[in-house]
Biopython code that builds the backbone (N, CA, C, O; Angstrom):
import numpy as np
from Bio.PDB.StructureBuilder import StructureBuilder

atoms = [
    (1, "UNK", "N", (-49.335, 49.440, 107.729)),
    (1, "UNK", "CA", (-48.709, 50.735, 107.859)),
    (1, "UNK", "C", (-49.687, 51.784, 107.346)),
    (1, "UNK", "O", (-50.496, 51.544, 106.450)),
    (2, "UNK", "N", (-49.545, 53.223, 108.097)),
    (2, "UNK", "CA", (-50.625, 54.174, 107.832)),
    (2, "UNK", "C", (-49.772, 55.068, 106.936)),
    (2, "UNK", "O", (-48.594, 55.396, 107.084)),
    (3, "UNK", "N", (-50.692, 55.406, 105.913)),
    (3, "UNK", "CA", (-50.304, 56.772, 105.056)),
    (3, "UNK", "C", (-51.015, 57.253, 105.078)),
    (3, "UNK", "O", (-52.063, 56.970, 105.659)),
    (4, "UNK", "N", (-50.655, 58.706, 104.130)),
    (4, "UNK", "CA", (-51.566, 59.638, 104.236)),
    (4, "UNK", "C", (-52.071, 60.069, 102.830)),
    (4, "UNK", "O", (-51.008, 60.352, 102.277)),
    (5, "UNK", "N", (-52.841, 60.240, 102.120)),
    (5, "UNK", "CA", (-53.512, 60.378, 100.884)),
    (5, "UNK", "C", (-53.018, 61.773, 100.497)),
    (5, "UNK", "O", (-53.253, 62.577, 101.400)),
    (6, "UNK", "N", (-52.352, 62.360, 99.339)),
    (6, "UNK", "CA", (-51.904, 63.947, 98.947)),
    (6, "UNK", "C", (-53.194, 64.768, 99.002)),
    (6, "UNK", "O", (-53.110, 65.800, 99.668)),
    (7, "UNK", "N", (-53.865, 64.617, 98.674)),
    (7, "UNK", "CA", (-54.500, 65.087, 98.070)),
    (7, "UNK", "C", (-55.815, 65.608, 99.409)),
    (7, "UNK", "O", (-56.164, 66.696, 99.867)),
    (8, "UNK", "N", (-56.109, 64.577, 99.583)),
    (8, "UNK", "CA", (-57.374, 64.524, 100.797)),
    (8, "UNK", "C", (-56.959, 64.575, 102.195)),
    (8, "UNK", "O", (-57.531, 65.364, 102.948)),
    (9, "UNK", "N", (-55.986, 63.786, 102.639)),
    (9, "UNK", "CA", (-55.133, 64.125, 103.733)),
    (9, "UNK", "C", (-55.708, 63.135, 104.515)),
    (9, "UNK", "O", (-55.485, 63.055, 105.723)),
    (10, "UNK", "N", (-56.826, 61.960, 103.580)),
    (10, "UNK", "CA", (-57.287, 60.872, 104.791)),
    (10, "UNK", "C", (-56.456, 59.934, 104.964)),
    (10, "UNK", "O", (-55.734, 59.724, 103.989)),
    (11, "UNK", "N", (-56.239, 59.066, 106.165)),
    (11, "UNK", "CA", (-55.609, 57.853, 105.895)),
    (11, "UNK", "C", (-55.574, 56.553, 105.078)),
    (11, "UNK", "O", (-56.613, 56.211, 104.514)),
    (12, "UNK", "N", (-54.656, 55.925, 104.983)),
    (12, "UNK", "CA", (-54.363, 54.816, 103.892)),
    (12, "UNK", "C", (-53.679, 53.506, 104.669)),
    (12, "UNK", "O", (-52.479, 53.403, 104.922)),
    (13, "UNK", "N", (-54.590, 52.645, 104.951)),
    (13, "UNK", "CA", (-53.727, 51.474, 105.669)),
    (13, "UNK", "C", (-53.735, 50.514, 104.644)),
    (13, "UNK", "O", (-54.666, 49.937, 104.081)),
    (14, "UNK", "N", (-52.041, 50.433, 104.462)),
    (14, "UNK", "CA", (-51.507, 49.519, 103.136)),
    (14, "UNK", "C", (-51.490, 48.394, 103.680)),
    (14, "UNK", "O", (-50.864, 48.033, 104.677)),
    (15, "UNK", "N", (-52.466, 47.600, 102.759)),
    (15, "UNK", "CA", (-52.610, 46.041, 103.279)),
    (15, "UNK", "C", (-51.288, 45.165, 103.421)),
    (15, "UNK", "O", (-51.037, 44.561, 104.464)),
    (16, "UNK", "N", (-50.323, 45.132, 102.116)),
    (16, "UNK", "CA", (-49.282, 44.325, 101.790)),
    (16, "UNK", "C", (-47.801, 45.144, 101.902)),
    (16, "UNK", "O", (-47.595, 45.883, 100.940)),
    (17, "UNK", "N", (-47.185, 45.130, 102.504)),
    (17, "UNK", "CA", (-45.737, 45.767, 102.783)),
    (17, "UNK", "C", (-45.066, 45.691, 101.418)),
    (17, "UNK", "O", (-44.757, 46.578, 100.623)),
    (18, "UNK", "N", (-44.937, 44.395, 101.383)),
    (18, "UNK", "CA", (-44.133, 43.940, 100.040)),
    (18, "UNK", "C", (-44.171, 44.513, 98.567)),
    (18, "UNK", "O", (-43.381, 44.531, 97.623)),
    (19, "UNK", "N", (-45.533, 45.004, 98.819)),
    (19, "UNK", "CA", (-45.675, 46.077, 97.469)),
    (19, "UNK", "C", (-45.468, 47.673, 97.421)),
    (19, "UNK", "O", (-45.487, 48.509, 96.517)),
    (20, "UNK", "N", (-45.317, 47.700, 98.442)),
    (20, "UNK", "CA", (-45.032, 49.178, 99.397)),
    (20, "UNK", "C", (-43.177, 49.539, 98.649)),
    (20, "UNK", "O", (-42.542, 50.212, 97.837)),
    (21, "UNK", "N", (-43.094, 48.535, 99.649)),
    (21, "UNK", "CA", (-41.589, 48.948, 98.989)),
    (21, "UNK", "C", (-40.711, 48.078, 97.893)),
    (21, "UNK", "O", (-39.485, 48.168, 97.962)),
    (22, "UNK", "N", (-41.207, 47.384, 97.058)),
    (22, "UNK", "CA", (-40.843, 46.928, 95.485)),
    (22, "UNK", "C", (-41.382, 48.302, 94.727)),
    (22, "UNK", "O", (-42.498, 48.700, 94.392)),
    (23, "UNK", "N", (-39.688, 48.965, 94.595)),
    (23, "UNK", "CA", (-39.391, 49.781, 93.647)),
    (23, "UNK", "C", (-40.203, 49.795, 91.973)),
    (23, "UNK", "O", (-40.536, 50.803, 91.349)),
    (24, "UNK", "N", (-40.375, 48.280, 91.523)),
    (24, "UNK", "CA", (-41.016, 48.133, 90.732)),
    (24, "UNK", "C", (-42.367, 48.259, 90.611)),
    (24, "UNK", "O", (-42.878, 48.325, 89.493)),
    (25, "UNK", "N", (-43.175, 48.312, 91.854)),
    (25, "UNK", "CA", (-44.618, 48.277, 91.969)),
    (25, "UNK", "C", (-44.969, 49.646, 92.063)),
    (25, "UNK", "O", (-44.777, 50.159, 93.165)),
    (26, "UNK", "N", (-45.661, 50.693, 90.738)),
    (26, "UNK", "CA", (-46.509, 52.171, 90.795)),
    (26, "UNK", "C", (-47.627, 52.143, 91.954)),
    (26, "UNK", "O", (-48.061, 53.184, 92.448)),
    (27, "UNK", "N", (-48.061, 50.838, 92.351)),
    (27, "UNK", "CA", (-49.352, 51.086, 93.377)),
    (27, "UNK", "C", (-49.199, 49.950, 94.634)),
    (27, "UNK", "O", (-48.359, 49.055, 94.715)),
    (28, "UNK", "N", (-50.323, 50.293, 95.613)),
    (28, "UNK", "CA", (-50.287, 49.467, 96.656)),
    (28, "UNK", "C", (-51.956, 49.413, 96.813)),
    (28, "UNK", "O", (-52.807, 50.281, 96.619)),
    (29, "UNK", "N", (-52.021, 48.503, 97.096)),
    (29, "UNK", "CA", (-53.884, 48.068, 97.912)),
    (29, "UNK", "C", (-53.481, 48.367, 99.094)),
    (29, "UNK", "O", (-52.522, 47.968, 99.754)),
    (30, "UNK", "N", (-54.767, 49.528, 99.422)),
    (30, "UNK", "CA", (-55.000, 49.870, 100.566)),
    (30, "UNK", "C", (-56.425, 50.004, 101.001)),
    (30, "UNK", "O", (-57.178, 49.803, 100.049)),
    (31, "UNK", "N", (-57.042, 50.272, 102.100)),
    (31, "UNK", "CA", (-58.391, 50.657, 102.762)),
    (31, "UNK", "C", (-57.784, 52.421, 103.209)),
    (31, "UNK", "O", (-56.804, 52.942, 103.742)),
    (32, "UNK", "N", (-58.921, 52.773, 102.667)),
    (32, "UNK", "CA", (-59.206, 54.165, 103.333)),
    (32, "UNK", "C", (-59.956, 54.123, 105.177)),
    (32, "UNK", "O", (-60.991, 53.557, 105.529)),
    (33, "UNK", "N", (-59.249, 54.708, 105.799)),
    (33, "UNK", "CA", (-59.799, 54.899, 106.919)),
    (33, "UNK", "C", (-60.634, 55.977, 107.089)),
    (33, "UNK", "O", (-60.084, 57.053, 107.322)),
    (34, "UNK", "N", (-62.172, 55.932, 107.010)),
    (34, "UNK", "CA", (-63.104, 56.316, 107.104)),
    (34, "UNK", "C", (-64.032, 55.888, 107.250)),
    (34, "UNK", "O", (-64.104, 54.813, 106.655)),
    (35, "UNK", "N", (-65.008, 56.174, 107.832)),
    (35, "UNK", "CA", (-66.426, 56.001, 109.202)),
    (35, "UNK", "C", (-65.437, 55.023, 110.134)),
    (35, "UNK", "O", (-64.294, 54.935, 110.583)),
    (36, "UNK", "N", (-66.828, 54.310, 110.084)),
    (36, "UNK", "CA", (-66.243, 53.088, 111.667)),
    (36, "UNK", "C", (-66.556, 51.661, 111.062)),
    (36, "UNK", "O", (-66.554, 50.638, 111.747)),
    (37, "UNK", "N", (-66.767, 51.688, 110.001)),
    (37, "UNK", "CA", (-66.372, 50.667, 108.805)),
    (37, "UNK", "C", (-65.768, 50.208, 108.216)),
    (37, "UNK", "O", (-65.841, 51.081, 107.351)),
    (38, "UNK", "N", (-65.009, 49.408, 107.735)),
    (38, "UNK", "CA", (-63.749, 49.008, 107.307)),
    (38, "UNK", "C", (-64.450, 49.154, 105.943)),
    (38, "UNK", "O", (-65.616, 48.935, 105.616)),
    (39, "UNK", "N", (-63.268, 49.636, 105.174)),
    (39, "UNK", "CA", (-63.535, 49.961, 103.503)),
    (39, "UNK", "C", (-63.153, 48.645, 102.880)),
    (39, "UNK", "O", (-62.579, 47.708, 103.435)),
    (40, "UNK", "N", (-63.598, 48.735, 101.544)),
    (40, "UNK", "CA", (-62.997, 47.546, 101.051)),
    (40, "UNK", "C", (-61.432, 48.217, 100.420)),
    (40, "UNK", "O", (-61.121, 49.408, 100.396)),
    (41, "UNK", "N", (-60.798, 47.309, 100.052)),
    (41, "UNK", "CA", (-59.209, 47.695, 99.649)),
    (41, "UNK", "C", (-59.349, 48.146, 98.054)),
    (41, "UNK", "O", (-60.129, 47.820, 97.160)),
    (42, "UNK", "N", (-58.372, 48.928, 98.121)),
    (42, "UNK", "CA", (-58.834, 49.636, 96.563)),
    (42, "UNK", "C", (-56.862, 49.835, 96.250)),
    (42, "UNK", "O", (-55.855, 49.600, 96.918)),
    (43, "UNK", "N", (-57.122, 50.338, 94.989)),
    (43, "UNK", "CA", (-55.435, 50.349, 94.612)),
    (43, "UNK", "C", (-55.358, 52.432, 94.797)),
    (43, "UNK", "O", (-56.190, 53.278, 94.469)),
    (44, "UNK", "N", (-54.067, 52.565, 95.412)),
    (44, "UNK", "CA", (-53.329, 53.916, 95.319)),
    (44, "UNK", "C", (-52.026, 54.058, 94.762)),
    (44, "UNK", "O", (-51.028, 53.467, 95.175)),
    (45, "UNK", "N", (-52.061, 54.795, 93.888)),
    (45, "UNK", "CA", (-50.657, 54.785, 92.870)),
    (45, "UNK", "C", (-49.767, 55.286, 94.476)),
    (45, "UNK", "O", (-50.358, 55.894, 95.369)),
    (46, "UNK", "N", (-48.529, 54.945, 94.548)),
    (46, "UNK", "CA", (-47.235, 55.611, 95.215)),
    (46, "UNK", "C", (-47.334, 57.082, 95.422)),
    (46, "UNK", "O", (-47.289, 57.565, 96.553)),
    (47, "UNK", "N", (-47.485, 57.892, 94.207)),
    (47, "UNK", "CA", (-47.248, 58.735, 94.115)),
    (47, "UNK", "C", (-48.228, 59.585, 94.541)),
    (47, "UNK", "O", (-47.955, 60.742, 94.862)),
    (48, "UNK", "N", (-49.536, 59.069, 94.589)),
    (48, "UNK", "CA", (-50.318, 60.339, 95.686)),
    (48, "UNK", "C", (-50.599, 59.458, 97.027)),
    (48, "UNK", "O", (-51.634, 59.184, 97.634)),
    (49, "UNK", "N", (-49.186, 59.124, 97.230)),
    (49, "UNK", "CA", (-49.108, 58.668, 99.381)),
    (49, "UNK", "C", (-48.112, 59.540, 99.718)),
    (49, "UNK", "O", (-47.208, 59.989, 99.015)),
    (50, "UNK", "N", (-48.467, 59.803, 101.291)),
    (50, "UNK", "CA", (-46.978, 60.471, 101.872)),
    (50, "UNK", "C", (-46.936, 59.633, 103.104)),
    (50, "UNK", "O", (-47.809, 58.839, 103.455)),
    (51, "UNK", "N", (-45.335, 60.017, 103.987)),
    (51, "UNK", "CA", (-45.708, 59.298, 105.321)),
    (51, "UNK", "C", (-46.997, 60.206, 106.002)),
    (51, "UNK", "O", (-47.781, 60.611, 105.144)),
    (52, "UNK", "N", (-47.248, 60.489, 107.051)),
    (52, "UNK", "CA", (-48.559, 60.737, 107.539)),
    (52, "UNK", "C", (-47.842, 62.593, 108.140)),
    (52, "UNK", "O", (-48.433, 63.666, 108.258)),
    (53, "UNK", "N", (-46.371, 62.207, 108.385)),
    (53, "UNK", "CA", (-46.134, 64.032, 108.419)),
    (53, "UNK", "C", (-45.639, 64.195, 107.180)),
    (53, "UNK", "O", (-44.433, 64.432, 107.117)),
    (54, "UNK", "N", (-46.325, 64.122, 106.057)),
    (54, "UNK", "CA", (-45.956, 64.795, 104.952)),
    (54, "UNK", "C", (-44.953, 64.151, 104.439)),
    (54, "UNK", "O", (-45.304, 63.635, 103.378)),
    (55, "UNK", "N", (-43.613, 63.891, 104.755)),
    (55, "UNK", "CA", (-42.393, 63.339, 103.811)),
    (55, "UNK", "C", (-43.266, 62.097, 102.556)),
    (55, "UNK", "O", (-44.089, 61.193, 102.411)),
    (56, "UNK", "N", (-42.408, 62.865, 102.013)),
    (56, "UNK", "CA", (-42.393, 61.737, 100.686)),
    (56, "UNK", "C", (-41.705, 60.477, 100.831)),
    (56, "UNK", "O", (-40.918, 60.425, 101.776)),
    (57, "UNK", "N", (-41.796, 59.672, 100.264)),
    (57, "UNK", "CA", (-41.856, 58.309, 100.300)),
    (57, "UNK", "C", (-40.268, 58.770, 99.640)),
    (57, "UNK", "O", (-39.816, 59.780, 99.101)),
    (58, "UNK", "N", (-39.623, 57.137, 100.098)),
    (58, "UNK", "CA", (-38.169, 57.105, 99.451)),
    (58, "UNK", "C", (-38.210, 56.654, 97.982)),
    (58, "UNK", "O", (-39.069, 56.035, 97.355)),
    (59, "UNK", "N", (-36.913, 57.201, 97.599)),
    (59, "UNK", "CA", (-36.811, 56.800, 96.364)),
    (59, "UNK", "C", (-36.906, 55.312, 96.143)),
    (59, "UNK", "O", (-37.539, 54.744, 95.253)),
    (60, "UNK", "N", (-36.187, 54.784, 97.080)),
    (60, "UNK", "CA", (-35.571, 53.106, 96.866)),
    (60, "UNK", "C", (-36.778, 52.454, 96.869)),
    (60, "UNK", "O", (-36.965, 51.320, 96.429)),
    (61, "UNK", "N", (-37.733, 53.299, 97.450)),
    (61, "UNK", "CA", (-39.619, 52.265, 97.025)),
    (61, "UNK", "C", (-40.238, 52.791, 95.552)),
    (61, "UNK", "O", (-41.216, 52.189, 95.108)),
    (62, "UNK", "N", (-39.774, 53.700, 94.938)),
    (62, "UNK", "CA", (-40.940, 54.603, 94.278)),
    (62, "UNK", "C", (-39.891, 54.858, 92.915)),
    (62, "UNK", "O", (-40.620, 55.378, 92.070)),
    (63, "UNK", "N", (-38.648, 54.731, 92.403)),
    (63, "UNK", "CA", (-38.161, 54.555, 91.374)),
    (63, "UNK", "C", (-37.113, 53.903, 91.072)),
    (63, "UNK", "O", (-36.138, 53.912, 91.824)),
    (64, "UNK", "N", (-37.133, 53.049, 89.623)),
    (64, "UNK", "CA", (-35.988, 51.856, 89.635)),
    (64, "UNK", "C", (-35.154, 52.780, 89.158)),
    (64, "UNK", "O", (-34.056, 52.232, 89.059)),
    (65, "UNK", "N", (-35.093, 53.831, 88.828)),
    (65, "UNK", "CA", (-33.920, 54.157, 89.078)),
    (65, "UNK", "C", (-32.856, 55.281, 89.769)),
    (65, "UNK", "O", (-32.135, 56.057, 89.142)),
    (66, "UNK", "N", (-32.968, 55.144, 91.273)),
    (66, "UNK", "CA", (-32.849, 55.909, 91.881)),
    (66, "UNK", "C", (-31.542, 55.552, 92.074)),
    (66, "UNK", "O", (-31.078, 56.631, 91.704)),
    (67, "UNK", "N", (-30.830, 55.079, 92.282)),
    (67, "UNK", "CA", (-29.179, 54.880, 92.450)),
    (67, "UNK", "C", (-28.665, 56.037, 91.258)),
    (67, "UNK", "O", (-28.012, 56.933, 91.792)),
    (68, "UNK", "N", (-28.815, 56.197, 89.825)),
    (68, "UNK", "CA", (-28.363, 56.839, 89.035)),
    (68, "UNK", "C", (-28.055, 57.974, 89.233)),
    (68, "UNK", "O", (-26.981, 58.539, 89.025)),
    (69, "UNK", "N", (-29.773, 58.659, 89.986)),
    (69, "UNK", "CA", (-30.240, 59.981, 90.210)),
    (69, "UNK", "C", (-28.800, 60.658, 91.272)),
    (69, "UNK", "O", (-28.231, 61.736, 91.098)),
    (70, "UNK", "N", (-28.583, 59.896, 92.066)),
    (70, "UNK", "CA", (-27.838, 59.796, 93.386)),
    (70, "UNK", "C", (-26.546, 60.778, 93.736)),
    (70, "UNK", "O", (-26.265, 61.577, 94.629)),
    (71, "UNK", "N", (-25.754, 60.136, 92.215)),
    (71, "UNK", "CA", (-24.563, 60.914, 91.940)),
    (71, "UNK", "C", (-24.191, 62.046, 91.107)),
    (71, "UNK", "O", (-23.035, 62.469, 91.121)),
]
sb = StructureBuilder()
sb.init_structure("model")
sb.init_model(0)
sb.init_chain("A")
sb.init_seg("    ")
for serial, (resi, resn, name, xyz) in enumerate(atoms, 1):
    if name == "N":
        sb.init_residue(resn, " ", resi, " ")
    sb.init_atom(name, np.array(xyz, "f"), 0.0, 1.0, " ", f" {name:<3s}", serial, name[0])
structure = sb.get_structure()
């Protein structure tokens, strides 16, 4: 899956899903998409990814305790 980096606005192809969305996990290994080289995989905290138009990531991936917040 492609994200988008806050900050730089390059892409982020998250190697492992499963860490993507475990609420418990602050980061994901990803490759930066840049040149025509495959990067090696590096870690990106959650919190500086977006989907690729901007939205922020859901709560139910990015804090354990988002049910609380809710009501």
């Amino acid at each position: 899956m492609f994200l988008k980096e806050r900050k730089s606005g390059d892409l982020v192809d998250v190697v492992e899903m499963r860490r993507l969305t475990n609420l418990f996990q602050d980061s994901v290994e990803g490759r930066l998409q840049a040149g025509e080289e495959q990067q090696d995989p590096q870690e990106f905290k959650k919190s500086d990814l977006v989907f690729m138009s901007g939205e922020e990531l859901p709560g139910c991936w990015t804090d354990p305790n988002y049910r609380s917040k809710a009501k």
